[in-house]
N, C-alpha and C positions, 0 to 999 in steps of 0.2 A: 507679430514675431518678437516685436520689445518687449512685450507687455511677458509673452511664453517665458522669457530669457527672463525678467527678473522674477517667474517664480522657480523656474529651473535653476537660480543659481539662493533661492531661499534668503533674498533680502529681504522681505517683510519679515519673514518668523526672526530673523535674525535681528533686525530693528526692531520690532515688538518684544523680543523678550529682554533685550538689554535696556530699553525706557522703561517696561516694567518693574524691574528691578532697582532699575537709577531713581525715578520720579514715586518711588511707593505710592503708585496708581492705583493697585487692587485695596489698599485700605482706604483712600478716597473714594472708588467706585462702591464700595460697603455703604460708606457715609451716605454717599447720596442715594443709593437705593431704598437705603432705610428710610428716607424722606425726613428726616430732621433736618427741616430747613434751617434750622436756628443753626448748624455746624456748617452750613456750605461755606460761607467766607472764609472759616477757620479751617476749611478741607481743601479748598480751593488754592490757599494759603500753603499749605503742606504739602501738596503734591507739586509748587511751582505754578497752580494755574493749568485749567484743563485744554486751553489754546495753547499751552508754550508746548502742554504736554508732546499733542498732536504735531503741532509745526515740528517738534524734533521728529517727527516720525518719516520726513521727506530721506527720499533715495539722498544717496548721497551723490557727485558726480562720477567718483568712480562707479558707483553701482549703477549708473546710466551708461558709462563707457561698456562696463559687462555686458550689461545687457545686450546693448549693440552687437558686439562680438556674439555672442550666443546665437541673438537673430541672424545676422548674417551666416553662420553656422547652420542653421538650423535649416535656413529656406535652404541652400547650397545643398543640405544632402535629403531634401525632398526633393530635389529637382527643379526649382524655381529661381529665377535670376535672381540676386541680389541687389543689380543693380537699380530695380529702384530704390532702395533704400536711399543711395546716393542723390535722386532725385528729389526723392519729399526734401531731405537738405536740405538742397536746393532751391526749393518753393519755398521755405522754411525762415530762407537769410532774407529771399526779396521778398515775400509776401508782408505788406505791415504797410495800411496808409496814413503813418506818423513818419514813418522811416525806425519807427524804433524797432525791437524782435515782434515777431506773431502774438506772443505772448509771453508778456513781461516775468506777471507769477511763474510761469514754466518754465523761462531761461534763467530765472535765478539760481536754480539746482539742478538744472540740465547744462552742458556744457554746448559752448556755442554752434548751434548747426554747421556753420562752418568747419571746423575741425571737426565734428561729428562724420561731415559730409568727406573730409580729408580723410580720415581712419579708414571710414568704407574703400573711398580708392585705394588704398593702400592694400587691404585683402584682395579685392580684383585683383590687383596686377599679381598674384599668390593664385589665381585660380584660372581652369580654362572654363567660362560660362558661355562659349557657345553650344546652342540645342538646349540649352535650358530656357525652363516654361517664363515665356515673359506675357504672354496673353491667352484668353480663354475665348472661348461662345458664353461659358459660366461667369466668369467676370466681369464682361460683358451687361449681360442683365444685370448681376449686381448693381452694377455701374447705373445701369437705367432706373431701378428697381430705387437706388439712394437717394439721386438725384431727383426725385419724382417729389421727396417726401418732403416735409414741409422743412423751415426752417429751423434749426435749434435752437434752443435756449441759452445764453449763454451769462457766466455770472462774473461778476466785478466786485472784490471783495469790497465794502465800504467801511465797515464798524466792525473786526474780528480782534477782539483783545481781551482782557480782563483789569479791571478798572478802577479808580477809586470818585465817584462825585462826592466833592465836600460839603457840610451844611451849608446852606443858605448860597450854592449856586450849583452850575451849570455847564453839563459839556454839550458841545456841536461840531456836528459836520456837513460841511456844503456839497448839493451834487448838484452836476451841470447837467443840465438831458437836456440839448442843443439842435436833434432830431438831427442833425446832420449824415450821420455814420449809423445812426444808432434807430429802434423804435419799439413800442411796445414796453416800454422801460417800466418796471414795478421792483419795489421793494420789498428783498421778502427774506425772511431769518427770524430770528429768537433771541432772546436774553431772560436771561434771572439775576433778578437784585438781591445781595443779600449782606446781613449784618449779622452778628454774635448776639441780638436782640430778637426780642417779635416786632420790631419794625425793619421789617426787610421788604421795604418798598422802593419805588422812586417813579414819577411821569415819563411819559414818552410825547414826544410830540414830532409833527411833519406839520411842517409851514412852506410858502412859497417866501420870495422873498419881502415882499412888500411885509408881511403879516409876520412875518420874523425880525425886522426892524422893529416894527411897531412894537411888537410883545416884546425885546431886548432893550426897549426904554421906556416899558413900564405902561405900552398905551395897549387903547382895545385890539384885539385881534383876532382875527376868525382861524381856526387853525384846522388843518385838514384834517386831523386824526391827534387827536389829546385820550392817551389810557386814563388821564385821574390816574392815584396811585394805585400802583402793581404790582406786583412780585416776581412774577414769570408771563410771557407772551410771545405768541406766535402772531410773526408779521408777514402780510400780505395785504399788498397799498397799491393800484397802479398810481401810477403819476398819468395827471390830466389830460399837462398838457407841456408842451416846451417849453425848459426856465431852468431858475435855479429856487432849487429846495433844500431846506435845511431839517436833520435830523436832530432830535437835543433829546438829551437824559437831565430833568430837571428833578435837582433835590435842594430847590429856592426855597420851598415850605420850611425845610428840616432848621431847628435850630443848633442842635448840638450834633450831630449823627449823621457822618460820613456814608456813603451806601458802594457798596462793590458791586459792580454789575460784570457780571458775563457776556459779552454779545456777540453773536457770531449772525453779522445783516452785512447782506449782499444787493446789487445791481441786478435783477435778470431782465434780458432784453432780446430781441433779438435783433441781426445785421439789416442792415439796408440793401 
Protein backbone atom coordinates (compact mmCIF):
# COMPACT_ATOMS: atom_id res chain seq x y z
CA UNK A 1 0.00 0.00 0.00
CA UNK A 2 3.42 2.40 0.52
CA UNK A 3 4.85 1.34 -2.30
CA UNK A 4 0.74 2.15 -4.38
CA UNK A 5 0.77 5.75 -2.54
CA UNK A 6 4.08 6.77 -3.90
CA UNK A 7 3.18 6.07 -7.21
CA UNK A 8 -0.45 7.57 -6.70
CA UNK A 9 1.05 10.67 -5.59
CA UNK A 10 3.88 10.71 -8.75
CA UNK A 11 7.06 11.03 -6.66
CA UNK A 12 9.39 9.24 -8.91
CA UNK A 13 8.23 10.99 -12.30
CA UNK A 14 8.52 13.95 -10.22
CA UNK A 15 12.07 13.22 -8.81
CA UNK A 16 13.22 11.85 -12.12
CA UNK A 17 12.43 14.80 -14.12
CA UNK A 18 13.87 17.47 -11.96
CA UNK A 19 17.49 15.48 -11.53
CA UNK A 20 17.05 15.19 -15.14
CA UNK A 21 17.08 18.54 -15.82
CA UNK A 22 19.46 19.68 -12.69
CA UNK A 23 22.31 16.84 -13.25
CA UNK A 24 22.15 17.10 -17.54
CA UNK A 25 22.00 13.20 -17.31
CA UNK A 26 20.46 12.67 -20.77
CA UNK A 27 23.86 14.16 -22.30
CA UNK A 28 25.89 11.98 -20.19
CA UNK A 29 23.72 8.99 -20.82
CA UNK A 30 24.58 9.91 -24.86
CA UNK A 31 28.18 9.73 -23.92
CA UNK A 32 28.29 6.66 -22.52
CA UNK A 33 26.05 4.75 -24.89
CA UNK A 34 28.04 5.93 -27.51
CA UNK A 35 30.86 3.88 -25.79
CA UNK A 36 33.80 6.50 -25.98
CA UNK A 37 35.38 5.31 -23.15
CA UNK A 38 37.94 7.92 -23.44
CA UNK A 39 34.92 10.70 -22.26
CA UNK A 40 33.57 8.63 -19.26
CA UNK A 41 35.64 10.47 -16.69
CA UNK A 42 34.95 13.72 -18.33
CA UNK A 43 30.93 12.72 -18.50
CA UNK A 44 31.00 11.42 -15.31
CA UNK A 45 32.68 14.74 -14.23
CA UNK A 46 29.72 16.67 -15.83
CA UNK A 47 26.72 15.22 -14.77
CA UNK A 48 28.18 15.32 -10.85
CA UNK A 49 29.05 11.44 -11.06
CA UNK A 50 26.37 8.65 -11.96
CA UNK A 51 26.06 7.59 -8.03
CA UNK A 52 25.40 11.15 -6.59
CA UNK A 53 23.12 11.16 -9.64
CA UNK A 54 21.04 8.23 -8.39
CA UNK A 55 21.42 8.88 -4.60
CA UNK A 56 19.52 12.25 -5.29
CA UNK A 57 16.87 10.19 -6.56
CA UNK A 58 15.68 8.88 -2.87
CA UNK A 59 12.17 9.77 -1.71
CA UNK A 60 12.30 12.37 0.16
CA UNK A 61 10.84 12.12 4.08
CA UNK A 62 7.94 13.91 3.33
CA UNK A 63 7.38 11.86 0.32
CA UNK A 64 7.52 8.80 2.81
CA UNK A 65 5.19 10.56 5.18
CA UNK A 66 2.58 10.76 1.87
CA UNK A 67 2.85 7.85 0.98
CA UNK A 68 1.88 6.56 4.42
CA UNK A 69 -1.20 8.83 4.30
CA UNK A 70 -2.24 7.54 0.97
CA UNK A 71 -1.70 3.87 2.22
CA UNK A 72 -3.57 4.21 4.98
CA UNK A 73 -6.22 5.80 2.74
CA UNK A 74 -6.27 3.43 0.45
CA UNK A 75 -6.57 0.13 2.44
CA UNK A 76 -9.45 2.10 4.64
CA UNK A 77 -11.68 2.52 1.64
CA UNK A 78 -11.06 -1.11 0.38
CA UNK A 79 -12.11 -2.35 3.34
CA UNK A 80 -8.97 -3.47 5.12
CA UNK A 81 -7.70 -2.54 8.67
CA UNK A 82 -4.99 -0.20 8.68
CA UNK A 83 -4.05 -1.07 11.63
CA UNK A 84 -1.35 -3.08 10.68
CA UNK A 85 0.35 -0.56 9.32
CA UNK A 86 0.86 0.53 12.86
CA UNK A 87 2.13 -2.72 13.72
CA UNK A 88 4.97 -3.38 11.07
CA UNK A 89 6.02 0.14 13.08
CA UNK A 90 6.23 -1.43 15.46
CA UNK A 91 8.35 -4.57 14.64
CA UNK A 92 10.21 -1.98 12.72
CA UNK A 93 11.65 0.19 16.18
CA UNK A 94 12.40 -3.33 18.06
CA UNK A 95 13.47 -5.45 15.30
CA UNK A 96 17.50 -4.86 14.96
CA UNK A 97 20.08 -7.17 16.80
CA UNK A 98 22.70 -4.15 17.20
CA UNK A 99 19.94 -2.27 18.78
CA UNK A 100 20.41 0.22 15.99
CA UNK A 101 17.14 0.69 13.12
CA UNK A 102 16.32 -2.68 10.84
CA UNK A 103 17.82 -0.80 8.34
CA UNK A 104 20.25 1.72 8.39
CA UNK A 105 20.29 2.70 4.60
CA UNK A 106 16.45 2.78 4.82
CA UNK A 107 15.97 4.95 7.82
CA UNK A 108 18.29 7.52 6.57
CA UNK A 109 15.44 8.81 4.20
CA UNK A 110 12.48 7.29 5.86
CA UNK A 111 11.39 8.94 8.89
CA UNK A 112 11.68 7.02 12.17
CA UNK A 113 9.13 4.05 12.49
CA UNK A 114 8.31 5.57 15.50
CA UNK A 115 6.53 8.74 14.43
CA UNK A 116 5.72 6.78 11.32
CA UNK A 117 3.94 4.33 13.81
CA UNK A 118 2.58 7.74 15.89
CA UNK A 119 0.87 9.34 12.48
CA UNK A 120 -0.89 6.05 11.81
CA UNK A 121 -2.43 6.14 15.45
CA UNK A 122 -3.37 9.44 14.88
CA UNK A 123 -5.72 8.55 11.62
CA UNK A 124 -7.28 5.58 13.67
CA UNK A 125 -8.57 7.57 16.28
CA UNK A 126 -10.22 9.73 12.90
CA UNK A 127 -11.79 6.44 11.76
CA UNK A 128 -14.24 3.61 12.83
CA UNK A 129 -12.24 0.36 11.60
CA UNK A 130 -14.32 -2.02 13.13
CA UNK A 131 -15.74 -5.05 10.62
CA UNK A 132 -12.79 -4.18 8.65
CA UNK A 133 -10.84 -7.06 6.93
CA UNK A 134 -7.86 -7.78 9.31
CA UNK A 135 -7.51 -11.51 8.27
CA UNK A 136 -8.15 -14.02 5.33
CA UNK A 137 -8.05 -18.10 4.61
CA UNK A 138 -5.99 -16.03 1.39
CA UNK A 139 -3.58 -14.52 3.43
CA UNK A 140 -3.18 -17.13 5.19
CA UNK A 141 -1.66 -19.24 2.60
CA UNK A 142 0.30 -16.39 1.55
CA UNK A 143 1.58 -16.42 4.69
CA UNK A 144 2.54 -20.17 4.39
CA UNK A 145 3.25 -20.08 0.73
CA UNK A 146 6.28 -16.99 1.88
CA UNK A 147 7.51 -18.49 4.71
CA UNK A 148 8.14 -21.77 3.02
CA UNK A 149 10.55 -20.00 0.56
CA UNK A 150 14.09 -19.88 0.98
CA UNK A 151 15.94 -17.06 2.47
CA UNK A 152 16.64 -13.76 0.76
CA UNK A 153 19.41 -12.22 -0.33
CA UNK A 154 20.22 -9.45 1.16
CA UNK A 155 22.88 -6.61 0.22
CA UNK A 156 25.25 -4.29 2.21
CA UNK A 157 26.50 -1.39 0.36
CA UNK A 158 30.45 -1.77 0.50
CA UNK A 159 32.37 0.32 -2.27
CA UNK A 160 29.21 2.82 -4.06
CA UNK A 161 31.01 6.08 -4.94
CA UNK A 162 32.92 7.57 -7.76
CA UNK A 163 36.60 8.04 -7.19
CA UNK A 164 39.87 9.17 -7.86
CA UNK A 165 43.24 6.50 -7.24
CA UNK A 166 46.26 8.45 -7.53
CA UNK A 167 49.48 7.32 -9.55
CA UNK A 168 51.63 5.03 -7.82
CA UNK A 169 48.95 3.88 -5.02
CA UNK A 170 46.06 2.57 -3.65
CA UNK A 171 42.53 2.53 -2.11
CA UNK A 172 41.02 -0.21 0.44
CA UNK A 173 38.31 -1.41 2.04
CA UNK A 174 38.07 -3.96 4.91
CA UNK A 175 34.85 -6.37 5.46
CA UNK A 176 34.36 -8.31 8.47
CA UNK A 177 32.22 -11.69 7.59
CA UNK A 178 32.32 -12.92 11.41
CA UNK A 179 29.65 -15.66 10.34
CA UNK A 180 27.86 -14.66 13.42
CA UNK A 181 24.53 -12.81 12.16
CA UNK A 182 25.41 -13.31 8.82
CA UNK A 183 26.38 -16.41 5.90
CA UNK A 184 26.77 -17.24 2.61
CA UNK A 185 28.56 -13.72 2.17
CA UNK A 186 29.82 -12.98 -1.64
CA UNK A 187 30.73 -10.05 -3.26
CA UNK A 188 29.25 -8.95 -5.91
CA UNK A 189 28.93 -5.34 -8.08
CA UNK A 190 30.89 -3.57 -11.01
CA UNK A 191 33.12 -0.84 -11.61
CA UNK A 192 34.73 1.01 -14.63
CA UNK A 193 38.00 2.85 -14.48
CA UNK A 194 38.36 5.67 -16.55
CA UNK A 195 40.64 8.41 -17.67
CA UNK A 196 40.66 11.40 -20.48
CA UNK A 197 43.35 8.84 -21.88
CA UNK A 198 43.38 5.17 -23.50
CA UNK A 199 44.79 4.13 -20.27
CA UNK A 200 41.70 3.72 -18.45
CA UNK A 201 42.63 0.90 -16.34
CA UNK A 202 43.38 0.06 -12.81
CA UNK A 203 43.67 -3.81 -10.62
CA UNK A 204 41.30 -5.10 -8.48
CA UNK A 205 42.08 -7.19 -5.89
CA UNK A 206 40.43 -9.48 -2.75
CA UNK A 207 43.00 -10.63 -0.23
CA UNK A 208 42.19 -12.10 3.30
CA UNK A 209 44.08 -10.53 5.78
CA UNK A 210 47.31 -12.21 6.30
CA UNK A 211 47.96 -11.72 2.37
CA UNK A 212 46.86 -8.10 2.47
CA UNK A 213 49.63 -7.25 5.07
CA UNK A 214 52.06 -9.06 3.26
CA UNK A 215 51.25 -7.53 -0.21
CA UNK A 216 50.90 -3.68 1.68
CA UNK A 217 54.57 -4.04 2.56
CA UNK A 218 55.81 -5.18 -0.47
CA UNK A 219 56.10 -9.21 0.42
CA UNK A 220 54.77 -12.21 -1.66
CA UNK A 221 51.20 -12.79 -1.51
CA UNK A 222 48.56 -15.09 -2.78
CA UNK A 223 45.59 -13.09 -3.54
CA UNK A 224 42.23 -14.30 -3.96
CA UNK A 225 41.16 -12.74 -7.21
CA UNK A 226 43.80 -10.13 -8.75
CA UNK A 227 41.96 -8.62 -12.50
CA UNK A 228 45.70 -7.58 -13.66
CA UNK A 229 44.61 -4.24 -15.37
CA UNK A 230 40.92 -3.53 -16.27
CA UNK A 231 38.65 -1.30 -17.41
CA UNK A 232 35.24 -2.40 -16.57
CA UNK A 233 34.24 -5.74 -14.48
CA UNK A 234 31.58 -7.70 -13.14
CA UNK A 235 32.08 -8.94 -9.61
CA UNK A 236 31.05 -12.20 -8.11
CA UNK A 237 33.55 -13.73 -5.34
CA UNK A 238 32.13 -15.77 -2.50
CA UNK A 239 34.03 -15.38 0.45
CA UNK A 240 35.56 -18.70 1.68
CA UNK A 241 35.37 -18.59 4.68
CA UNK A 242 35.00 -16.35 8.14
CA UNK A 243 37.60 -13.33 8.43
CA UNK A 244 38.39 -10.19 7.33
CA UNK A 245 38.99 -9.25 3.63
CA UNK A 246 40.12 -6.45 2.05
CA UNK A 247 39.03 -4.99 -1.28
CA UNK A 248 41.72 -2.43 -3.10
CA UNK A 249 41.64 -0.54 -6.43
CA UNK A 250 45.34 -0.62 -7.07
CA UNK A 251 46.86 2.07 -9.47
CA UNK A 252 50.78 1.36 -7.72
CA UNK A 253 51.95 0.49 -11.39
CA UNK A 254 50.74 4.11 -12.79
CA UNK A 255 53.46 6.62 -12.78
CA UNK A 256 51.95 9.76 -13.78
CA UNK A 257 47.99 8.95 -14.25
CA UNK A 258 45.41 9.25 -11.83
CA UNK A 259 42.41 6.66 -12.67
CA UNK A 260 38.49 7.50 -11.73
CA UNK A 261 36.67 4.57 -11.04
CA UNK A 262 33.03 4.06 -10.63
CA UNK A 263 32.01 1.39 -8.23
CA UNK A 264 28.95 0.36 -7.34
CA UNK A 265 30.03 -3.41 -4.89
CA UNK A 266 27.92 -4.68 -2.52
CA UNK A 267 27.79 -7.55 0.64
CA UNK A 268 25.09 -10.11 -0.57
CA UNK A 269 24.47 -12.55 2.04
CA UNK A 270 22.08 -14.07 3.47
CA UNK A 271 20.52 -14.07 7.51
CA UNK A 272 21.35 -16.71 10.10
Amino acid sequence: AHEIGHCVAHHCSKRLSKRLLYAGILAGAGEILNKDKNKWAETLTDVGGAIAFFGLMKYSRDDEREADLLAFYNLYNAEISPRGMSSLFKALSAKSPSGKNLLEEWSSTHPNPEERRENISDELSCIDYDGLIEDSDQFQLIKEYVSALPPPKLLIPLWVDTFAVKAGEYQTKSINYDGQTIKNARIHGNFIAAVGSDYNDVKFRILDETNYINWSHGNKSNDLLNTDKISIYEIDFQLPKYGTYYIVFDNSYSIFTAKTVLSSIYLEYTER
